[in-house]
C-alpha positions as CSV (number, residue, x, y, z in Angstrom):
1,X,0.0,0.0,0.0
2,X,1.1,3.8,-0.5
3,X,0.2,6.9,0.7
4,X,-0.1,9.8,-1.7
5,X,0.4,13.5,-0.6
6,X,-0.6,16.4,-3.2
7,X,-0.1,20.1,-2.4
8,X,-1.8,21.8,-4.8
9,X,-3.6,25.3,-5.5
10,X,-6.4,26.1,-3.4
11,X,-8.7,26.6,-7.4
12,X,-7.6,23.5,-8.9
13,X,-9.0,21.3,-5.2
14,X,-12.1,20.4,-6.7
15,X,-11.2,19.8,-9.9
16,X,-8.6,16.5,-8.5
17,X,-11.0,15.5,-5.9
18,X,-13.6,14.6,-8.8
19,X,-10.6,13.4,-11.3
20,X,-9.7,11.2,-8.3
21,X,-13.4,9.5,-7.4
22,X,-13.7,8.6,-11.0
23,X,-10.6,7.1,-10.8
24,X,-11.7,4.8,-8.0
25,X,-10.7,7.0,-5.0
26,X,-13.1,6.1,-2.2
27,X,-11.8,8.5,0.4
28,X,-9.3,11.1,0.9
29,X,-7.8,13.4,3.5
30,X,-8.1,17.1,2.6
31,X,-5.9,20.3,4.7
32,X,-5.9,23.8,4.0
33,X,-1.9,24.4,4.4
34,X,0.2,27.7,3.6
35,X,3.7,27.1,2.6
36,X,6.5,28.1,-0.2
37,X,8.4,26.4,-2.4
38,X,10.9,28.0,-5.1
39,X,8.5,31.0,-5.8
40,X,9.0,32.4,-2.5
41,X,5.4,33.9,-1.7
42,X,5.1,37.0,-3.8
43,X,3.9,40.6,-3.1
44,X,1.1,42.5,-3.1
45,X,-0.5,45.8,-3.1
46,X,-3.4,46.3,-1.0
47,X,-4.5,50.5,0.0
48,X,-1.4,51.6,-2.1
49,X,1.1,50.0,0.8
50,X,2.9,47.0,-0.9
51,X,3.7,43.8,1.4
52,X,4.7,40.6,0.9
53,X,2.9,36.8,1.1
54,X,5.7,34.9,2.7
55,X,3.8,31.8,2.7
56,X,1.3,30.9,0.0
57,X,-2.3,28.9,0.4
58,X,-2.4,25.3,-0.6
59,X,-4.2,22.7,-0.3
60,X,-2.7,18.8,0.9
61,X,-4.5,15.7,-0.3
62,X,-3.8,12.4,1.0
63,X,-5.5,9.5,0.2
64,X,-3.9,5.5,0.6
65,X,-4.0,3.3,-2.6
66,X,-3.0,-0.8,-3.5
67,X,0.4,-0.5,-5.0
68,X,-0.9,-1.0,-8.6
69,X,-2.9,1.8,-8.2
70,X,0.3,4.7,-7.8
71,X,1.3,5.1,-11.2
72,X,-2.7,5.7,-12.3
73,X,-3.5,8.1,-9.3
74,X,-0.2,10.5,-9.6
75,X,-1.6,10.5,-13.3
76,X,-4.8,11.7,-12.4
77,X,-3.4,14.8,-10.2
78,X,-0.6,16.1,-12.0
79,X,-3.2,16.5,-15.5
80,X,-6.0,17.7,-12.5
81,X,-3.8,20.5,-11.1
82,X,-1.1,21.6,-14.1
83,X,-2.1,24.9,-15.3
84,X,2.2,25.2,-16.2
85,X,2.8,28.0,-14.0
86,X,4.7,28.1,-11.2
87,X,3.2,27.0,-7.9
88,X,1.4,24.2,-9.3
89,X,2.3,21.9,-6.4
90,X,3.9,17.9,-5.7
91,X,3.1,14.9,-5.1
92,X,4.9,12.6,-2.4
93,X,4.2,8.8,-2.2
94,X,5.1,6.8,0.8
95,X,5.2,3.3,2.0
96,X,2.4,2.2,4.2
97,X,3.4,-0.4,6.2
98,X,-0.3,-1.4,7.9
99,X,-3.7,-0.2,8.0
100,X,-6.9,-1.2,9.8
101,X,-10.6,-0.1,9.6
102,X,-11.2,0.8,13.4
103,X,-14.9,0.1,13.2
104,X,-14.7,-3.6,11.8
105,X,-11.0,-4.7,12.2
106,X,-10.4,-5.3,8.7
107,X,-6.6,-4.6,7.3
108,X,-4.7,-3.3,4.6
109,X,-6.5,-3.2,1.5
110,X,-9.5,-4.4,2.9
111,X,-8.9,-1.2,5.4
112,X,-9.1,1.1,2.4
């Protein structure tokens, strides 16, 4: 099993939630995050006083997927979320080493 993080722009959230359930995605984790990456926030002018946006909204998606099902799914949210500007986001996949459904004890992929 793997996890899949995506931080993405806030505008392009629902767009990879919908191209994720009709790729099979039953559930997912969503987070309203601020952060930067090589843009460095940016500034902006608001009364005539210009300031700067150190850190930058995003979005974080995490959902858990069968190993055959990684390739498919990072497919899904790069074409979701590109626009081809900068900012557009990453994806991180990690190793799950267990999971288990609290309410009926099942594991791993029957967890998910």
């Amino acid at each position: 099993m793997k996890k899949i993080e995506a931080i993405i722009k806030p505008h392009a959230l629902e767009k990879v939630r919908d191209a994720l359930n009709r790729a099979g995605v039953s559930g997912m984790t969503i987070y309203e995050v601020r952060g930067y990456g090589r843009q460095k926030g940016h500034t902006e002018l608001y009364r005539g006083a210009e300031y700067t946006v150190d850190y930058l909204p995003k979005v974080k998606i995490e959902t858990i997927c069968t190993d055959d099902m990684v390739d498919k799914l990072v497919e899904v949210i790069t074409q979701a979320a590109n626009t081809g500007k900068i900012g557009d986001g990453k994806i991180f996949i990690y190793d799950v080493a267990k999971a288990l459904r609290i309410r009926t004890g099942e594991l791993d992929e029957k967890a998910i």
